[in-house]
C-alpha positions in Angstrom: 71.9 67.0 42.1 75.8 68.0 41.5 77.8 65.2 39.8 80.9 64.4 40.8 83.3 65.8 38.5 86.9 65.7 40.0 87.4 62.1 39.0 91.3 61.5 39.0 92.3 61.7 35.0 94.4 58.3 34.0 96.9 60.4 32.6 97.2 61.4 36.5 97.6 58.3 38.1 99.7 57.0 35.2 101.9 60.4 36.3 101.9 59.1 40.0 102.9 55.9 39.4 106.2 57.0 36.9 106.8 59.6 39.4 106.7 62.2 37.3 103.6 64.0 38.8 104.1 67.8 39.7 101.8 69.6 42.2 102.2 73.8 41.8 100.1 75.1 44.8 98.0 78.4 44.4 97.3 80.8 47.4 93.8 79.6 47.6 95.2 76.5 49.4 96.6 79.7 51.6 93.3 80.6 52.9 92.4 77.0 54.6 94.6 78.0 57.6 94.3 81.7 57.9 96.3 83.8 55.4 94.6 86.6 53.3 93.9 86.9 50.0 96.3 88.6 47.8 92.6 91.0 47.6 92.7 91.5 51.3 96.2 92.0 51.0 96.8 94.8 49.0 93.7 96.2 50.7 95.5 96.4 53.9 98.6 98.2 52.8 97.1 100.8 51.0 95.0 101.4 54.5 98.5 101.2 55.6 99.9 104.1 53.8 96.2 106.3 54.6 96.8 105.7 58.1 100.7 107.1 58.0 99.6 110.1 55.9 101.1 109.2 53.0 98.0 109.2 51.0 94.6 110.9 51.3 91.1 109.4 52.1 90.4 110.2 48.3 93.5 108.6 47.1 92.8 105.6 49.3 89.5 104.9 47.8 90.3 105.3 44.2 93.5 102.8 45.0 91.6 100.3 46.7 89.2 100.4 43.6 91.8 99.1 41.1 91.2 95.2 41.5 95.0 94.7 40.0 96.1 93.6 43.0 100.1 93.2 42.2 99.7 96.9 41.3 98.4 98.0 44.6 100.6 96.2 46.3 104.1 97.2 44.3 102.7 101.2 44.8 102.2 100.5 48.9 105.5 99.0 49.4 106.9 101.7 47.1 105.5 104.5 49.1 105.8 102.6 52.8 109.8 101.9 51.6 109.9 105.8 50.7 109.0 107.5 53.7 110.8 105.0 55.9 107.8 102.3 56.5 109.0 99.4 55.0 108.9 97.6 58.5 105.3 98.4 58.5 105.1 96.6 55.0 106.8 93.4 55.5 104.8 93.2 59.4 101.8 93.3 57.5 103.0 90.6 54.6 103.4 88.2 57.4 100.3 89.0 59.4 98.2 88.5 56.1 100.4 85.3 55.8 99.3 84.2 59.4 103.2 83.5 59.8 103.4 84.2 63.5 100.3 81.2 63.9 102.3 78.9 61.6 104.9 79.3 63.6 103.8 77.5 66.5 101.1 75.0 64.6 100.9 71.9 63.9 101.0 70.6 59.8 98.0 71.8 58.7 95.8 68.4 57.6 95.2 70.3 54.4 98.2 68.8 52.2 98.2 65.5 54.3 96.5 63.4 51.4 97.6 65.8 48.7 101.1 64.8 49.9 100.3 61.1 49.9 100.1 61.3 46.6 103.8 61.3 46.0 104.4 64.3 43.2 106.9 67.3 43.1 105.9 69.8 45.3 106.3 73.6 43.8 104.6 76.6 45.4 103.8 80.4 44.5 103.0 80.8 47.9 105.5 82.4 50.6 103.7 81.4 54.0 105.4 79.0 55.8 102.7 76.4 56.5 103.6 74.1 53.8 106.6 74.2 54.8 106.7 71.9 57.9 106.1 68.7 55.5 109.7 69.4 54.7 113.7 69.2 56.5 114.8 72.9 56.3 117.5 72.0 53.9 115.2 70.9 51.4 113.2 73.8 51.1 114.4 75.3 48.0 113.2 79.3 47.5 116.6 81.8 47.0 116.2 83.1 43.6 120.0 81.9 42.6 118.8 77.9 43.4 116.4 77.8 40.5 118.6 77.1 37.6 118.2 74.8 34.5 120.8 72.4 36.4 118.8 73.0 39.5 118.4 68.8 40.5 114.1 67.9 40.8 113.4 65.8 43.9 110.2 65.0 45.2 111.8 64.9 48.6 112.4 68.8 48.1 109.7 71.6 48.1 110.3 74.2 45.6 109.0 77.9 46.7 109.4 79.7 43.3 108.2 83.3 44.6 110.3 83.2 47.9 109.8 82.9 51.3 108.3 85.4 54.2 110.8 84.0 56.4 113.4 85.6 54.0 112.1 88.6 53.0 115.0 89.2 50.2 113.5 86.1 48.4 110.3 87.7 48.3 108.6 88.0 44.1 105.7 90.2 44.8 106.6 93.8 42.5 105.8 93.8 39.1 109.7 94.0 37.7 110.4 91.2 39.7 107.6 89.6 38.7 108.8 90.8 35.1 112.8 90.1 35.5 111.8 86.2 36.6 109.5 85.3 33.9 111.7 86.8 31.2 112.0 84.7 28.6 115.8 83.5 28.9 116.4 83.7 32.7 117.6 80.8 34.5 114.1 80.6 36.4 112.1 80.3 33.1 114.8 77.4 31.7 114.0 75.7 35.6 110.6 76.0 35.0 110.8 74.1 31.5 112.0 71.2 32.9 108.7 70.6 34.6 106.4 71.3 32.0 108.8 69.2 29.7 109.5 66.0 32.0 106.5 66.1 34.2 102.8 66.2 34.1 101.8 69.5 36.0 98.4 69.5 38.2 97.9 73.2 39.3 95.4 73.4 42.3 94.5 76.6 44.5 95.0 79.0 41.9 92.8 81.2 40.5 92.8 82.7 36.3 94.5 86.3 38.2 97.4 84.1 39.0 98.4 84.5 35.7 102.2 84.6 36.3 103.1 80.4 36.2 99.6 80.1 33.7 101.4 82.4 31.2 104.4 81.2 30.6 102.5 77.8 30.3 100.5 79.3 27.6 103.5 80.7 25.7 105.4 78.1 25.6 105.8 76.1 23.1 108.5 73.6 23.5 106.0 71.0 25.8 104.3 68.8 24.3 103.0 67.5 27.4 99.1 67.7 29.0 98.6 69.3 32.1 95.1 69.7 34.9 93.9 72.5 36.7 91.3 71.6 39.4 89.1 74.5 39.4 86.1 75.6 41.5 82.3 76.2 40.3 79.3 77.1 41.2 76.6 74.5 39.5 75.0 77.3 38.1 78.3 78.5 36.0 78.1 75.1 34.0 77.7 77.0 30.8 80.9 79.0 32.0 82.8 76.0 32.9 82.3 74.6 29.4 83.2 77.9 27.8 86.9 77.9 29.6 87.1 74.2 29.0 87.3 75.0 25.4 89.8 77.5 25.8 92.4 76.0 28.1 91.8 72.9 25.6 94.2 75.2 23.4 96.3 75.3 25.3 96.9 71.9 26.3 95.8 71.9 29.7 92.4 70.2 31.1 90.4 71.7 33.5 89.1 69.0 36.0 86.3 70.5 37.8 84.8 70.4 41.0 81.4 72.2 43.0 81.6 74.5 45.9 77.9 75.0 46.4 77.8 72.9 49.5 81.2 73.1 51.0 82.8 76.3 49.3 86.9 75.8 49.0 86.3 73.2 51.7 85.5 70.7 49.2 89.6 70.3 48.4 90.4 68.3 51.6 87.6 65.9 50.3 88.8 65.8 46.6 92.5 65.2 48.0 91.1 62.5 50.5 88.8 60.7 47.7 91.9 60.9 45.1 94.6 59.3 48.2 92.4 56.5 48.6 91.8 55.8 45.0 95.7 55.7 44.3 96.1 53.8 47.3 93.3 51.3 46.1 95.3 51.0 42.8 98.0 50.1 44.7 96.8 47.4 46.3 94.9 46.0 43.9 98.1 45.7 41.8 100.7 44.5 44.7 97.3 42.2 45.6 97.6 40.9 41.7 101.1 40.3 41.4 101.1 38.4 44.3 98.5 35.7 42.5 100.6 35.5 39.5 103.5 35.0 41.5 101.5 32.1 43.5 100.3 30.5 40.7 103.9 30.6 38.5 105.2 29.1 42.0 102.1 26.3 41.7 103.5 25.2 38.2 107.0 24.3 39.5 105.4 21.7 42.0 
């Protein structure tokens, strides 16, 4: 029988209560309300450029082989962009986004309870669904707005690799990718401030998402502990321990969860189950002051 592993760290709920809890949201929250996989993705595209001419069958397959996805999709949009089908590109970024279905949705219940749980919201992802938590003004994603005197608010959502809504914000080529994370950029001295001030839980992200992950490992300068809520099978136990020890070094905790019975469908659940725990703090606490207020107002009489 699977144990229940995602228990809420302290250090979490301690985070939550000082305000000073930051969510970063992977694309595999993406794929709860339609959008592809960055697999799928690049997949598509290089079909794409096959069906245009551009490249060979042959030169199709040995692409679609290479499981470095940011390559794949940096060579499409450079061929697509080169023989004058870069609307091609971009109509097939926000199909595999689902952006013309987000559109017209509802909020998707997805990051209802994750939401209630009051952190910073920051985001790798460019769809849009996320977005409709948010007033339009507070949606922070232009390359020039992340700065190391960019303000944190948890009333703002911060979309550090762009928008598909603004396709000139969009990180998705390796030298962006590359000019962003360099070391002294005014992105990488924004990004310090969370890893410095806040406690960082990452969730929906997956170890190929290395681009946030690494400069957390590289730096040095926090001193701070940070989660990752990860999937497993129950079978990958002896896996789960192995990476346990190795993001140990690197002072962030893995909090684990099984997928066996409900695949990724087991986040909603972990983000329900951790709302109402913080919420039960809560009221337990208000519900205790309130007695010691009583009974301090009982002496006086």
């Amino acid at each position: 029988m699977m144990e229940n592993e995602y228990k809420l760290p302290m250090d979490l709920i301690n985070a939550i209560n000082d305000e000073k809890l930051a969510i970063f949201i992977g694309a595999g929250i993406s794929r709860h309300y339609g959008c592809s996989s960055w697999e799928n993705l690049a997949k598509e595209l290089i079909s794409i450029c096959e069906y245009k001419s551009i490249i060979s069958k042959y030169e199709k397959e040995l692409l679609v082989n290479d499981r470095d996805y940011k390559k794949l999709i940096t060579i499409a949009h450079s061929l697509l962009k080169n023989r004058g089908f870069e609307k091609d590109f971009y109509q097939q970024m926000r199909y595999s986004l689902n952006h013309f279905k987000a559109k017209r949705a509802v909020k998707p219940k997805i990051y209802k309870d994750l939401i209630n749980l009051g952190g910073v919201f920051v985001t790798t992802n460019a769809d849009v669904w996320i977005n409709k938590y948010f007033y339009k003004d507070t949606i922070i994603y232009k390359d020039s707005d992340f700065t190391s005197s960019t303000i944190i608010n948890k009333h703002h959502l911060y979309k550090i690799h762009g928008c598909i809504s603004d396709k000139k914000s969009l990180v998705f080529e390796v030298d962006e990718y590359l000019q962003r994370y360099s070391c002294h950029s005014d992105f990488t001295k924004f990004l310090k401030k969370f890893f410095n001030e806040y406690t960082v839980l990452f969730v929906g992200y997956g170890l190929s998402e290395f681009e946030i992950l690494d400069y957390v490992f590289k730096s040095k300068e926090t001193k701070k502990k940070h989660y990752f809520l990860k999937d497993y099978y129950e079978c990958e136990s002896t896996l789960k321990n192995y990476e346990q020890e190795y993001f140990k070094k690197l002072n962030i905790e893995i909090i684990p969860y099984y997928k066996d019975l409900n695949g990724f469908g087991q986040l909603p659940i972990i983000f329900k189950e951790w709302r109402e725990e913080i919420e039960l703090i809560s009221y337990k606490s208000s519900t205790g002051n309130e007695l010691i207020d009583n009974a301090l107002e009982n002496l006086d009489e």
